[in-house]
N, C-alpha and C positions, 0 to 999 in steps of 0.2 A: 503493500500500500504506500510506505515510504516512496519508492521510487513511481510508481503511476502520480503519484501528489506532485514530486518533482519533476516529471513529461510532462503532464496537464498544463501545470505552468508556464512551461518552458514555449509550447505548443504555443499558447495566450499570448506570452510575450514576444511572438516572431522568432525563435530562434530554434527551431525545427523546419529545417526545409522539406518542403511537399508537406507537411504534417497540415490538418483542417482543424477548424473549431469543432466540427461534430464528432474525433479523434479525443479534443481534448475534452469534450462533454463525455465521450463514451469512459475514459480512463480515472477522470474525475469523480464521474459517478462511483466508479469500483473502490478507489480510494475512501469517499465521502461515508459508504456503505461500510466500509470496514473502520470506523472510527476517525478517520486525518481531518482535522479541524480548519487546517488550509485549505484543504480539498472541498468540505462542505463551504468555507468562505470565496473562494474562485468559481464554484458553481452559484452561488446568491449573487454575485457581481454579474457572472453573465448574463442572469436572470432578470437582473437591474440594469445593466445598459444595453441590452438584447444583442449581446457580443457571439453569433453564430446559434441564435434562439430570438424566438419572440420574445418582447418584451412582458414577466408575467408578476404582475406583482406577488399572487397566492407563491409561486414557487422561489421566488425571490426569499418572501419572510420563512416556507418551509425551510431553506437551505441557513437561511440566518439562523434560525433557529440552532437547527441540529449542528451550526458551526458554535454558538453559545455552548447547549449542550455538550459539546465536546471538548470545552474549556478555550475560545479563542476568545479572546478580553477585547477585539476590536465590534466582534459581532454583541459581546457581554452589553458594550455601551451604546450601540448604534440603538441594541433594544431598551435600554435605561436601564439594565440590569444591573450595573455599577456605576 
């Protein structure tokens, strides 16, 4: 999960050539599901600027969510959690 969180990324940020957004959604997801709190966080951003996805607000806050849940402190405060 470690290293799909770091593809996914890397995928978003341009630096996989040939590699697509709907790669870095497929790998994210796998990540996101198995606990990586980054991974749930780069899935809710996608979801919020419609970065290779419609824009969806319900899966946006699902993924915010489950990135809280998983201890990421950006998504903790985005929800007012801290």
């Amino acid at each position: 999960p470690m290293a799909q969180e770091f593809y996914g990324k890397a995928i978003l940020d341009g630096k996989v050539d040939g590699a697509t957004d709907a790669m870095a959604l497929s790998v994210l997801s796998e990540a996101s599901e198995a606990g990586k709190a980054g991974a749930s966080m780069a899935l809710a951003e996608m979801f919020r600027d419609g970065k290779g996805v419609s824009v969806s607000p319900s899966e946006y806050l699902k993924y915010l969510r489950r990135a809280a849940n998983q201890g990421d402190e950006e998504a903790k405060q985005e929800l007012g959690l801290e």
